[in-house]
N, C-alpha and C positions, 0 to 999 in steps of 0.2 A: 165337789162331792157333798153331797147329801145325806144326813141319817134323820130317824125321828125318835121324838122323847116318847118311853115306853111312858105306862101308867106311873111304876113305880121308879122312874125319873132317871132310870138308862140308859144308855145310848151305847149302839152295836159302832165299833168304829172300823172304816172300811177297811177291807184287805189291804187296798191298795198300799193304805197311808201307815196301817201296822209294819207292812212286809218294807217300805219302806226305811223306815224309820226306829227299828228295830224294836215295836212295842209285840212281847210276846207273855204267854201267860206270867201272870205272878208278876210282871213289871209294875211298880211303881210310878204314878202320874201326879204331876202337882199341880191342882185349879187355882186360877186366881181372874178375879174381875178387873179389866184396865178399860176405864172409858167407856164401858155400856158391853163390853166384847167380853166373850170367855174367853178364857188364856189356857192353856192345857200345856206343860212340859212334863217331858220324861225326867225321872229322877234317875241322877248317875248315883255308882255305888262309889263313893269314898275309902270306905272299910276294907282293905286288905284282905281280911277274912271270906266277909261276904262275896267278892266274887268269885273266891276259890271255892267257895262250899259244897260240894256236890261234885265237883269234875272229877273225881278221880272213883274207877272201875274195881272192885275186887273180887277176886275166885271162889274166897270161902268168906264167911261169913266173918265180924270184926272179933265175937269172943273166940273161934278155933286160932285167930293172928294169933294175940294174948297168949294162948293159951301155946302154942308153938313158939312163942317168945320165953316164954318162963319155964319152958321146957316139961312142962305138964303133959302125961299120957293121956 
């Protein structure tokens, strides 16, 4: 597969190898040069946190929670 460098030194990287290789928005990638070659890996999250962040859905808004928690009208 093939991409090319935009002006401002981008490169679109192909469906194929994204959907692949699970790089999706907001993924973190780590360049490095070995021997004349770019190297390009995906960066795993270590952090506990970080990959819980976001996954969880709620119905009302976080201050009505709070606010039904402390028993506020």
């Amino acid at each position: 597969m093939k991409a090319v460098v935009a002006d401002r030194g981008q490169v679109t990287i192909p469906k194929a190898l994204r959907d692949r290789l699970g790089i999706t928005p907001r993924t973190s990638l780590d360049f490095r040069e070995e021997n004349g070659k770019l190297i390009v890996e995906k960066v795993t999250q270590d952090d506990p946190v970080a990959q819980v962040t976001g996954c969880l859905t709620l119905e009302k808004p976080t201050d009505r929670i709070l606010a039904d928690l402390r028993g506020d009208a």
